[in-house]
Each structure stands twice: as structure tokens, then as C-alpha cells.
C-alpha positions as CSV (number, residue, x, y, z in Angstrom):
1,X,109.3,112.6,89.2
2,X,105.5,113.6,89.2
3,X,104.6,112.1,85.7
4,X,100.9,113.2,86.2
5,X,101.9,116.8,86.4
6,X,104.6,116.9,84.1
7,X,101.8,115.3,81.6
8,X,99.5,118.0,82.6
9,X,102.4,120.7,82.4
10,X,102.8,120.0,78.6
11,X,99.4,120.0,77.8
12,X,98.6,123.2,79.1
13,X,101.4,124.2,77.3
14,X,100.0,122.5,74.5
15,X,96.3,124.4,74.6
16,X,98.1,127.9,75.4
17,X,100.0,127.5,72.5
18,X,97.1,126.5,70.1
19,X,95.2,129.3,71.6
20,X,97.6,131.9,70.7
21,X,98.2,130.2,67.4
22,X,94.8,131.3,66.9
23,X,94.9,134.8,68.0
24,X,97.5,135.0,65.6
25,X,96.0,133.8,62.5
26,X,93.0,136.1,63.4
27,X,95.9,139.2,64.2
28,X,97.0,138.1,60.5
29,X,93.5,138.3,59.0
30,X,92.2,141.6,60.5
31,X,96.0,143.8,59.9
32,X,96.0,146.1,57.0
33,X,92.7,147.9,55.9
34,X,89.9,145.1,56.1
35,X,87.1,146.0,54.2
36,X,84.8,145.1,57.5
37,X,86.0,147.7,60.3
38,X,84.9,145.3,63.1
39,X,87.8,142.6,61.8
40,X,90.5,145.0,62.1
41,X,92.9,143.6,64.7
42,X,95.1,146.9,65.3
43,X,98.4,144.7,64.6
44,X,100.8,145.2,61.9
45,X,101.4,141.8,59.7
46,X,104.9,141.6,61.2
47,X,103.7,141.7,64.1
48,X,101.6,139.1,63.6
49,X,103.7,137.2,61.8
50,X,106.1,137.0,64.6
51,X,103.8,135.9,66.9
52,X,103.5,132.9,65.2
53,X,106.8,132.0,64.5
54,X,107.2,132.6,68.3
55,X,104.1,129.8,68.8
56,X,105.7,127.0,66.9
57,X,109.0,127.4,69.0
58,X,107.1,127.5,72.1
59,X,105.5,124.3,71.1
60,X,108.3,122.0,70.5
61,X,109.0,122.6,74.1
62,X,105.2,121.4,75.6
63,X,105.5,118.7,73.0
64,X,108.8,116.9,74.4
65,X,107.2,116.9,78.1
66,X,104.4,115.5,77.2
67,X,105.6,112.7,74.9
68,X,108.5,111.8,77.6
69,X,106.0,111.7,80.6
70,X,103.8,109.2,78.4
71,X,106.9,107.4,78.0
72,X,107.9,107.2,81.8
73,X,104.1,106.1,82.0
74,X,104.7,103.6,79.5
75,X,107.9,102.3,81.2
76,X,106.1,102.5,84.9
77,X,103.0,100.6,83.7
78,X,105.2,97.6,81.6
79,X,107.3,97.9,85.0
80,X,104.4,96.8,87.0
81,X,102.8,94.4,84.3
């Protein structure tokens, strides 16, 4: 097992997740009728709202890889020690 790119697996998942978390919360902002026309996102709040929901789930995901490579890492550096 490659630890190193398991490691950085997860925390790309990790940043593409908190990047769309953020698209999302702006989607959420800019639906309905915002008074400024230039924060209008297009999206319905369901929408939106979905999106979200969808984020967290694909989080827990990048979140187990990344905490069980540190702990093979953990393991291989104690091994070595």
C-alpha cells in the first residue's frame, strides 16, 4: 500500500469537498430574488440545499483515508523506531 498517495487521495478529496461546500453556501445565498442582481446564483434553494447534504456525505469518505493512512504512517514510523 502507497500511504503517501492514499494520504494525498483523501486530501484532495478533502479540498474538493470544502470547495464545493462553498459553492453551495454561496448557491444558497444568491437563490430566490436577491435584492443585488449580480448575487443571484440561478439555483433553486433545493437545489442547493441538496448539494450540501451531498458534500458532507462525500466527506466522511476523504476523511476515513486520510485518518487510516496517518495511522499506517504512525504504525510504519513506531515500526522502524
Amino acid at each position: 500500500m502507497n500511504v503517501t498517495g492514499a494520504l494525498q487521495t483523501g486530501v484532495i478529496g478533502l479540498n474538493r469537498t470544502l470547495d464545493n461546500t462553498l459553492k453551495s453556501s454561496s448557491d444558497q445565498v444568491g437563490s430566490g430574488k436577491p435584492e443585488v442582481p449580480e448575487l443571484a446564483s440561478g439555483k433553486a434553494l433545493n437545489s442547493a440545499l441538496t448539494e450540501t447534504t451531498l458534500d458532507a456525505s462525500a466527506q466522511a469518505p476523504s476523511t476515513k483515508v486520510v485518518t487510516d493512512a496517518g495511522e499506517v504512517l504512525g504504525t510504519n514510523i513506531d515500526t522502524r523506531a
